[in-house]
N, CA, C and O atoms as a MOPAC input file, in Angstrom:
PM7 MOZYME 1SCF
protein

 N      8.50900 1    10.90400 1   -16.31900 1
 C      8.35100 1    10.14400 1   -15.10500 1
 C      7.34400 1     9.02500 1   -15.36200 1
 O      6.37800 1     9.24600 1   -16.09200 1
 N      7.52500 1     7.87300 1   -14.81200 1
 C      6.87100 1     6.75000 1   -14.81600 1
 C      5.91500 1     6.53000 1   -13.70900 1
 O      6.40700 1     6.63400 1   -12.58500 1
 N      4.43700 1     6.20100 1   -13.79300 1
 C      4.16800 1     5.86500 1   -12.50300 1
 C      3.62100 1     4.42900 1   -12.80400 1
 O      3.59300 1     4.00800 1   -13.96100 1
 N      3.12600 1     3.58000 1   -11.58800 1
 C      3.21200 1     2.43700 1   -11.67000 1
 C      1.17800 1     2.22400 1   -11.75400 1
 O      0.37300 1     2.52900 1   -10.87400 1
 N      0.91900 1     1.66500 1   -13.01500 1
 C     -0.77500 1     1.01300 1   -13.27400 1
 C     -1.16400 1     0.69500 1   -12.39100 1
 O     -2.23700 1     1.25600 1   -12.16700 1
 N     -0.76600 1    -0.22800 1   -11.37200 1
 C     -1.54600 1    -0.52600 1   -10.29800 1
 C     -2.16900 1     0.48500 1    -9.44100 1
 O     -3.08000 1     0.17600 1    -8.67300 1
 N     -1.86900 1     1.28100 1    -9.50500 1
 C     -2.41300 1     2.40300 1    -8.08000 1
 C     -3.45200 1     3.40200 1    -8.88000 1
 O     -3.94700 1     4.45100 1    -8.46700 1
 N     -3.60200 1     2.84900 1    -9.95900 1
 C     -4.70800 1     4.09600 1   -10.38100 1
 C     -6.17300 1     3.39800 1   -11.24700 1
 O     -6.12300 1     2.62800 1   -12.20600 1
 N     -7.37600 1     3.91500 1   -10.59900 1
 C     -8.61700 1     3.36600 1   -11.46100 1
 C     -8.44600 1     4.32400 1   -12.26000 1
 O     -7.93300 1     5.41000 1   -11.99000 1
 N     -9.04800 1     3.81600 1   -13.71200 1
 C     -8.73000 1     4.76400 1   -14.78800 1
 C     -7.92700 1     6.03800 1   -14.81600 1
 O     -6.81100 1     5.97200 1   -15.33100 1
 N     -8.37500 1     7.27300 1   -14.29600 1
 C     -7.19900 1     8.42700 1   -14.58700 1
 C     -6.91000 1     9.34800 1   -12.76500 1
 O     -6.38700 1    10.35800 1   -12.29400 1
 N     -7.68700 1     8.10800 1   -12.34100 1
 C     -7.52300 1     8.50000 1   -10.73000 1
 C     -7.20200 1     7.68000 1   -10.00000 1
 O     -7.53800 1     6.49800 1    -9.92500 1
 N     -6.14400 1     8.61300 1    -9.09000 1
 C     -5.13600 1     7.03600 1    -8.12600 1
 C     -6.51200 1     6.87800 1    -7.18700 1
 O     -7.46200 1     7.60400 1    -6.89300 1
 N     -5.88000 1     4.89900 1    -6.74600 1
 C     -7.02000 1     4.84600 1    -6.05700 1
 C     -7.06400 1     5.55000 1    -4.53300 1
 O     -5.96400 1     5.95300 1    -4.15800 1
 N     -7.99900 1     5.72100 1    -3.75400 1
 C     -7.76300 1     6.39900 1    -2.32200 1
 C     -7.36400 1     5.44100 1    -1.45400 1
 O     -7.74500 1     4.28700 1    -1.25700 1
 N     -6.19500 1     6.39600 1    -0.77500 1
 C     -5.29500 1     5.44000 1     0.24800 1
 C     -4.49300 1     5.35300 1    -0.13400 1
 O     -3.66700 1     5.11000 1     0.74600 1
 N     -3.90700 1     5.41000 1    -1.42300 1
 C     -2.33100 1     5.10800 1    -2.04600 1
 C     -1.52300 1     5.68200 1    -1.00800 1
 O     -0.83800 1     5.34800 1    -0.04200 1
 N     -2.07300 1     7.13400 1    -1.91100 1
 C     -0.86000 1     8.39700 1    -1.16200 1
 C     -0.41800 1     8.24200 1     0.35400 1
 O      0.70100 1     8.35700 1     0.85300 1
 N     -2.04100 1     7.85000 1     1.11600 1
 C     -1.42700 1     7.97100 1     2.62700 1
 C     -0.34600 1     6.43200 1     2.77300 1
 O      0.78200 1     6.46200 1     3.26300 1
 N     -0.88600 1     5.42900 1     2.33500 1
 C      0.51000 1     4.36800 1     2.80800 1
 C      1.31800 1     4.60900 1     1.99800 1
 O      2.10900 1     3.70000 1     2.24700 1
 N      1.85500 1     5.27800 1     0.99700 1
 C      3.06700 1     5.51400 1     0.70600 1
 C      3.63700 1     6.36100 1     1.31100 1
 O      4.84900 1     6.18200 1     1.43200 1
 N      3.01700 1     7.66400 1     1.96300 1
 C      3.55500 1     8.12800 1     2.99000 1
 C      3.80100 1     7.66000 1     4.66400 1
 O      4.52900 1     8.13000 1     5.53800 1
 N      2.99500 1     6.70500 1     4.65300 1
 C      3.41400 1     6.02500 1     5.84000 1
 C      4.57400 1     4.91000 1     6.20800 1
 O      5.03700 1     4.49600 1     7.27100 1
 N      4.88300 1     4.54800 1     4.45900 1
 C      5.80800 1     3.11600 1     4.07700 1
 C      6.93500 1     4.38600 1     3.79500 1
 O      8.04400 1     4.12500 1     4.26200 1
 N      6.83600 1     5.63200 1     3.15100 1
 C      8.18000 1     5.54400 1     2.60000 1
 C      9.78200 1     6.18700 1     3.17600 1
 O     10.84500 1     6.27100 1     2.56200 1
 N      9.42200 1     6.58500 1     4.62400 1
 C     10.60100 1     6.08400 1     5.64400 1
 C     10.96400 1     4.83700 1     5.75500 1
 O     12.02600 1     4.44700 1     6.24000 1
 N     10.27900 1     4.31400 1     5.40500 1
 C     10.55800 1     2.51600 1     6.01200 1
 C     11.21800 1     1.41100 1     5.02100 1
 O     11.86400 1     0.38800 1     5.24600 1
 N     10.65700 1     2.23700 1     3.48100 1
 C     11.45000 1     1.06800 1     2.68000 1
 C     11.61000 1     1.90000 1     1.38200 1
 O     10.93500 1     2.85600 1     1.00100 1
 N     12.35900 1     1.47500 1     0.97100 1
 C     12.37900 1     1.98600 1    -1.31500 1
 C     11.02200 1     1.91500 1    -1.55300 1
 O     10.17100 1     1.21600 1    -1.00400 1
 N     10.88100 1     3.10600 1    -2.85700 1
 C      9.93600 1     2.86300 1    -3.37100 1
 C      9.40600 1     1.69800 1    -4.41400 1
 O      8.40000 1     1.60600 1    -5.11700 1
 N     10.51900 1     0.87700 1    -4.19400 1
 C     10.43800 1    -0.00700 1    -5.70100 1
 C      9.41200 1    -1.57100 1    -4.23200 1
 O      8.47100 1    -2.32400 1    -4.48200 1
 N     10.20700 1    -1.40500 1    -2.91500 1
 C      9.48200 1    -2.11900 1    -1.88700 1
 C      7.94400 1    -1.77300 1    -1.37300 1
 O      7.04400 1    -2.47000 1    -0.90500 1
 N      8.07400 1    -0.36900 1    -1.68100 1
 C      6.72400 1    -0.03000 1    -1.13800 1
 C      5.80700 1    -0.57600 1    -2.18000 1
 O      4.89800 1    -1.31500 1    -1.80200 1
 N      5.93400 1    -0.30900 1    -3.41100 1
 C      4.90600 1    -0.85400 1    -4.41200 1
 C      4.66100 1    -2.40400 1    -4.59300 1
 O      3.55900 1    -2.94100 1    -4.71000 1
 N      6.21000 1    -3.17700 1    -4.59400 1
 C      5.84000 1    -4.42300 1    -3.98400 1
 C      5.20300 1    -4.94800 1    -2.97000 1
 O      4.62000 1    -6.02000 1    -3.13200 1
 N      5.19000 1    -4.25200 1    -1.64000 1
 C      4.14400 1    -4.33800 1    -0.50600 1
 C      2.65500 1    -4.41900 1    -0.83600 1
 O      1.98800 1    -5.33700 1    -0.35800 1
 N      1.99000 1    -3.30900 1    -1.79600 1
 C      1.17000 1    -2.85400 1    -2.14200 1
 C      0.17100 1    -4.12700 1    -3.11200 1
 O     -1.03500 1    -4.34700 1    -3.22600 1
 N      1.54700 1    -4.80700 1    -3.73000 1
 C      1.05300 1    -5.75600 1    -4.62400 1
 C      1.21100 1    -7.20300 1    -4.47800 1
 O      0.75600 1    -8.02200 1    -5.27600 1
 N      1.86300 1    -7.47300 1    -3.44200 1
 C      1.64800 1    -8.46800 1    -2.79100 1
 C      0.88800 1    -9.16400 1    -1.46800 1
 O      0.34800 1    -8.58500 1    -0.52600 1
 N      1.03200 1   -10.63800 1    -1.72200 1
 C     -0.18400 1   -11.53400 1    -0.87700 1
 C      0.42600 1   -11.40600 1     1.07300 1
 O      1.43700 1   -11.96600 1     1.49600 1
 N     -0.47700 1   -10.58200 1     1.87700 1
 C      0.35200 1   -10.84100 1     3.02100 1
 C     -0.27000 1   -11.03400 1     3.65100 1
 O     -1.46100 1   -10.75900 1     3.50700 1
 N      0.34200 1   -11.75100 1     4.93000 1
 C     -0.68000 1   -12.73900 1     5.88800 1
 C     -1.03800 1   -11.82700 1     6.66800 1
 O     -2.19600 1   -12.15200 1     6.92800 1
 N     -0.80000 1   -10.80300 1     7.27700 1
 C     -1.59100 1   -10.00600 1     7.89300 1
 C     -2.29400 1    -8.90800 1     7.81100 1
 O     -2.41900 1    -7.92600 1     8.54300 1
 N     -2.97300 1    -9.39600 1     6.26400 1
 C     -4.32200 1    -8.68000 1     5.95500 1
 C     -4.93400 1   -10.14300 1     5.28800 1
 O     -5.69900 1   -10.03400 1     4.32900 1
 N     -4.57600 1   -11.56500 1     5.82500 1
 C     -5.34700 1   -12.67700 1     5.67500 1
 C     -5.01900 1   -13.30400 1     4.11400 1
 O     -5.70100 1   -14.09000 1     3.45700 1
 N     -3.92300 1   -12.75900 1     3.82900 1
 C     -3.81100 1   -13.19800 1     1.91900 1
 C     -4.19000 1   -12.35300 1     1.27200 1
 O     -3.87000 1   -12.41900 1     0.08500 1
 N     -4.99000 1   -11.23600 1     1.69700 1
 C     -4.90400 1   -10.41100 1     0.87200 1
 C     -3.87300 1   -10.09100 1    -0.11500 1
 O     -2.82600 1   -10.70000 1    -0.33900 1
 N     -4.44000 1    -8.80800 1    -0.78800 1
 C     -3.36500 1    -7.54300 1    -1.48500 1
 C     -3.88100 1    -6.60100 1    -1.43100 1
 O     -5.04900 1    -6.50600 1    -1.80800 1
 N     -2.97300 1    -5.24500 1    -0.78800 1
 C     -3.04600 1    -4.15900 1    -0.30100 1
 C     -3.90900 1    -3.71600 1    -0.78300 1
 O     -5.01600 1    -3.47600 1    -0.30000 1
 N     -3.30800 1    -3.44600 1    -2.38100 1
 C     -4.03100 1    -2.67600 1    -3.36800 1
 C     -5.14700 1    -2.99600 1    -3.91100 1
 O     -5.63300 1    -2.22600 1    -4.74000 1
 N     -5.93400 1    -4.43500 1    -3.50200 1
 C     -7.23400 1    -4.88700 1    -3.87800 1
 C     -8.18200 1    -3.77600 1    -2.40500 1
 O     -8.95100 1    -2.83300 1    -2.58600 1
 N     -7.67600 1    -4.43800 1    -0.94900 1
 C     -8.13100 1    -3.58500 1    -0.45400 1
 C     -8.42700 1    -2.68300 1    -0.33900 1
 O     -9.37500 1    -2.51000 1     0.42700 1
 N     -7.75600 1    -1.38500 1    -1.09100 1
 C     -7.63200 1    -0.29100 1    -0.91600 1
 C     -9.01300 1     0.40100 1    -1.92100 1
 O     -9.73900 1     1.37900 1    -1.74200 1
 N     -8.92200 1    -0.81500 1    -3.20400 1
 C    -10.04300 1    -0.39300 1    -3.84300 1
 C    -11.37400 1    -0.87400 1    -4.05300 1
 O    -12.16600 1    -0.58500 1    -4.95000 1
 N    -11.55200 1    -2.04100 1    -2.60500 1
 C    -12.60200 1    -2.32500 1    -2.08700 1
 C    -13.04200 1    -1.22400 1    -0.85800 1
 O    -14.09800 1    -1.40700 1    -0.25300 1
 N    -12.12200 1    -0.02500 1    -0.52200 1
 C    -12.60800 1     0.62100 1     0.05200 1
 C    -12.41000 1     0.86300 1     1.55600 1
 O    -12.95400 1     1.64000 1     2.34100 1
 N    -11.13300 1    -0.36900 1     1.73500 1
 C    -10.75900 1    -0.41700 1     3.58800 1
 C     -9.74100 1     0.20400 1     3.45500 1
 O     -8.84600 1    -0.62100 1     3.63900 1
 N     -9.20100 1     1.39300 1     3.19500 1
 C     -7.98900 1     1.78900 1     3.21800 1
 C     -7.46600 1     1.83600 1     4.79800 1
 O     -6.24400 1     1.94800 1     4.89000 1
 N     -8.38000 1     1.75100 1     6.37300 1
 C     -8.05000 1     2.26500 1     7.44600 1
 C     -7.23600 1     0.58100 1     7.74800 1
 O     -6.39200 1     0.37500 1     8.62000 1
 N     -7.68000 1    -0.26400 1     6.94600 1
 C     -7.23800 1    -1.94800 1     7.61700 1
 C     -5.85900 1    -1.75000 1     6.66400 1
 O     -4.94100 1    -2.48400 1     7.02900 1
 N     -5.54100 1    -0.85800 1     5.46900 1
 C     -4.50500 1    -1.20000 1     5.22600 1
 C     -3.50000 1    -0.08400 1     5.58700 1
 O     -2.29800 1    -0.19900 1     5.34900 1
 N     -3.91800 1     0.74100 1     6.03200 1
 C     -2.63100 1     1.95200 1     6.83700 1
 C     -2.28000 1     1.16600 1     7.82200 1
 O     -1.05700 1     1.21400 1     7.95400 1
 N     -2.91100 1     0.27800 1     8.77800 1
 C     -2.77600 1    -0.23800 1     9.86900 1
 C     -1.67500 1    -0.91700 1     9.67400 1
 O     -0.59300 1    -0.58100 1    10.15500 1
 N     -1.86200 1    -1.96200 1     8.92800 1
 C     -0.95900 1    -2.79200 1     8.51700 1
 C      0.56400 1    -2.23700 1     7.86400 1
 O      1.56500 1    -2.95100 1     7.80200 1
 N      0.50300 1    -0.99500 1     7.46100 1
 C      1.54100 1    -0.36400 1     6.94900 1
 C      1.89700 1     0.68300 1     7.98500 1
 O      2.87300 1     1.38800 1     7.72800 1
 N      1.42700 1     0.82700 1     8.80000 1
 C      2.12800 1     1.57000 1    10.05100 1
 C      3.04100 1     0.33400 1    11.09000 1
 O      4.18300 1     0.42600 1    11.53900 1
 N      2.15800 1    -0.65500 1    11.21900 1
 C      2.82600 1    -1.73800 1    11.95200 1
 C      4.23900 1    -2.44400 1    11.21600 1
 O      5.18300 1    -2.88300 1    11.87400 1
 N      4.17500 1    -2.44900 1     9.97600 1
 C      5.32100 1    -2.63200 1     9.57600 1
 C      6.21200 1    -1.31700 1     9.59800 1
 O      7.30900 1    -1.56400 1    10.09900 1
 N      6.10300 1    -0.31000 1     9.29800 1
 C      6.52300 1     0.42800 1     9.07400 1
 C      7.81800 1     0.82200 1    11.06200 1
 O      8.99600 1     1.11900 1    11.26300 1
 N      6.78900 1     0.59800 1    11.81000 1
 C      6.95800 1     0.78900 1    13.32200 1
 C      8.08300 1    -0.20600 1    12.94500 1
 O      9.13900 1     0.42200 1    12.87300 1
 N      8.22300 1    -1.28000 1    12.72700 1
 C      9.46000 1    -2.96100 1    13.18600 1
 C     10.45000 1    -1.85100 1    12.15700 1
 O     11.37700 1    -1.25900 1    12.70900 1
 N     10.25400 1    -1.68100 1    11.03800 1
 C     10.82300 1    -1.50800 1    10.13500 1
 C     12.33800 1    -0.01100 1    10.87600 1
 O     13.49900 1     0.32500 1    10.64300 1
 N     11.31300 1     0.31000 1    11.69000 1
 C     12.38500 1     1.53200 1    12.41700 1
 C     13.40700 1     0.36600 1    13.55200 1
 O     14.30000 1     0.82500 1    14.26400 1

């Protein structure tokens, strides 16, 4: 099994992965969810998910992945 570099500091995923992938992965493929994760989106200001997540706001980025996740139904 393959997992994808981005989601892990050295030999530990970063915190928050797991919960928005469980919050994204009714809502889209996993090949979309990780693209979500790694891309620039305007409503976290240009961010990227996954910078956030390992600056430590994981609650600003569930948000954002529940709200999509909500249209997405």
């Amino acid at each position: 099994m393959v997992y994808p570099l981005f989601q892990f500091d050295g030999r530990s995923v970063i915190d928050g992965v797991g919960d928005v992938v469980e919050i994204l992965e009714g809502a889209m493929e996993p090949l979309t969810v990780a693209s979500w994760l790694t891309g620039r989106l305007a409503a976290l200001d240009g961010a990227r998910p996954i910078d956030l997540l390992r600056a430590g706001r994981k609650d600003e980025v569930a948000d954002a992945a529940r709200v999509l996740a909500q249209h997405a139904s």
